[in-house]
N, C-alpha and C positions, 0 to 999 in steps of 0.2 A: 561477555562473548558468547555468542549460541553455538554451542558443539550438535552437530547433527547426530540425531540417533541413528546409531547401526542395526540394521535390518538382515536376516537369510531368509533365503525366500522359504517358502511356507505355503503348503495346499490354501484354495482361498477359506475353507470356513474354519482358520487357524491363523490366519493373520489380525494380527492389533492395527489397526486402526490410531491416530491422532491427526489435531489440528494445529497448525502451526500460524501466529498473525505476525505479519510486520507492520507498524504502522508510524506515525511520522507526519510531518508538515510535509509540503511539495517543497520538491529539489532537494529530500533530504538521503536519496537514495533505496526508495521502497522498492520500486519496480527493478533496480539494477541488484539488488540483493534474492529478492523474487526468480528473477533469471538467473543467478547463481547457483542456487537451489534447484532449481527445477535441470541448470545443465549436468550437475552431479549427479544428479538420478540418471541422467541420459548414459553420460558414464560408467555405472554403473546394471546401463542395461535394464532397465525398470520399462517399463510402461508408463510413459506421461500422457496426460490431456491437460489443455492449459486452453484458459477462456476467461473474456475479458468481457465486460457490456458493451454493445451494440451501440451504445449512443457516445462514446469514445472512440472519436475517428479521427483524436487530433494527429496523429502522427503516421498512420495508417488504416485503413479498414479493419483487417487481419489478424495483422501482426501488434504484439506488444514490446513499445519502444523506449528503453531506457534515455532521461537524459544526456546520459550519455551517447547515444546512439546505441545501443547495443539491442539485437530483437530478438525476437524469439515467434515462429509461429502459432498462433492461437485461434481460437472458434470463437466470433461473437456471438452472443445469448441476451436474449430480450430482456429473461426474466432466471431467477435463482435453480426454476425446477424442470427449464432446458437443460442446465447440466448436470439433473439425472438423468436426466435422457439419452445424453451423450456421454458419457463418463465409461458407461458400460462396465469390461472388469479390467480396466487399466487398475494399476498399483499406484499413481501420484497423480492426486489435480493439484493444479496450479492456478491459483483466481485473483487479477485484476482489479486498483480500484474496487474493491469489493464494496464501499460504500455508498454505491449507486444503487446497490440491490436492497429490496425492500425489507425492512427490519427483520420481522417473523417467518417468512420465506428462507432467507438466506440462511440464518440459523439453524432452520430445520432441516434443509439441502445439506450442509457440515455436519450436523452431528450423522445425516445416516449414513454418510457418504464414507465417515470415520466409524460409525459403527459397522460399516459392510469390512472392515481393512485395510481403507485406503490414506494416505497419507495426505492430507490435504492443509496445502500451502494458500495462504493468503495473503495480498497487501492491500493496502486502503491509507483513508489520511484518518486520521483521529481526530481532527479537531476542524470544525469550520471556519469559514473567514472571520465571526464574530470571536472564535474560541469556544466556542461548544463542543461538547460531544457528537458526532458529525453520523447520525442516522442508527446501522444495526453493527459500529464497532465496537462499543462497549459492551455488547453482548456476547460480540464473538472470539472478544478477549478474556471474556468472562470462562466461557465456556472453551478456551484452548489450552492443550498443553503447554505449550511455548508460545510466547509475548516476547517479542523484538523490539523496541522504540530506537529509531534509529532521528539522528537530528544533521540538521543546515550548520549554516553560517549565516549569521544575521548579517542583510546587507549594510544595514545602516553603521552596525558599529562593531560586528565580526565575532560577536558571541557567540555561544551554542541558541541555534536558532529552533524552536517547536512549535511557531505559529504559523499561519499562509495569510498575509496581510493582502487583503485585496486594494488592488489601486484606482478599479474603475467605479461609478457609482454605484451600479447592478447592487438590489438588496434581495436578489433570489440566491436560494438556497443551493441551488446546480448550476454553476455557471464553468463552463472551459474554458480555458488558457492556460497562457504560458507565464513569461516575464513578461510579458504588456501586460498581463491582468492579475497577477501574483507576482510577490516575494518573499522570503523569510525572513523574518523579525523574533529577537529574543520577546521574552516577556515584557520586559519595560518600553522598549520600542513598540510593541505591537501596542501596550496601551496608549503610548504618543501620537498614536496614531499619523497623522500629516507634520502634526510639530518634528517629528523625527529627524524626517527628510531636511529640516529649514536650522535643525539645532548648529549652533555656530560654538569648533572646539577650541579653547584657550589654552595655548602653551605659553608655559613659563621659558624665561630666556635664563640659559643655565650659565651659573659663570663660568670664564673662560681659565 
């Protein structure tokens, strides 16, 4: 369970600084956790800035949008070191898919963003459609206070799900979607890869 750290405010060259990741397969609820976070500070009357890549415009330009529907307004940004740019001295950023932004860039935007004092929340997926390590998230888990891994439900067979099984052929590295081009798969199904879907389940007939 993550207990959020309690904060008083504090002149700014007296504030601590940390980084918080959430990270996870898709549909496992990163971005709806992400928004939860970042609404508690609003609560709390904090200064947010929340920023998402530019090239995520599945659900809206703007806005970041929970599976569940749930949004929250935010700044698209090209690249990691727009939002130093824009961050300014707000008290909380809030970052998007963070695994779109380029390895050593993003990293470097976090840590100074957390050395200036500022509280900076992250989600991203951790792992690519292969199962890999999925760009600059192991680094920024490396380098955070708090690690979140939050998980699905495997479609196939209703497990704890940590993979994004892709369904279409695309063998590139950044591809959008949703349920047409992703799903959650535990481990053994993600290695079944197609057999999964076609696996046939045998019940016994119990007696009566």
């Amino acid at each position: 369970m993550f207990i959020e750290p309690s904060r008083r405010p504090e002149p700014p060259h007296l504030r601590t600084g940390w980084i918080e990741v959430i990270c996870g397969s898709m549909f496992s609820g990163k971005t709806e956790e992400l928004i939860r976070r970042l609404n508690r500070a609003l609560i709390a009357r904090l200064s947010v800035r929340i920023f998402k890549p530019a090239v995520d415009t599945r659900y809206h330009e703007k806005h970041i949008v929970s599976h569940n529907a749930n949004t929250v307004e935010s700044i698209p940004v090209r690249s990691a070191h727009e939002i130093l740019e824009l961050a300014g001295d707000c008290e909380v950023v809030g970052i998007d898919e963070a695994q779109f932004f380029g390895d050593k860039e993003i990293v470097e935007v976090c840590n100074r963003l957390a050395n200036e004092g500022k509280r900076v929340i992250l989600a991203g997926l951790d792992m690519d459609f292969e199962g890999n390590p999925f760009g600059c998230m192991p680094q920024l888990m490396a380098i955070a206070e708090y690690v979140t891994k939050v998980h699905a439900i495997c479609v196939v067979c209703g497990d704890i799900a940590s993979y994004s099984y892709r369904l279409v052929p695309s063998r590139e590295k950044v591809l959008l979607g949703e349920t047409d081009s992703y799903e959650a798969r535990c481990r053994n199904c993600f290695q079944l890869g197609e057999r999964a879907g076609k696996r046939e389940w045998v019940y016994e007939k119990q007696p009566e």
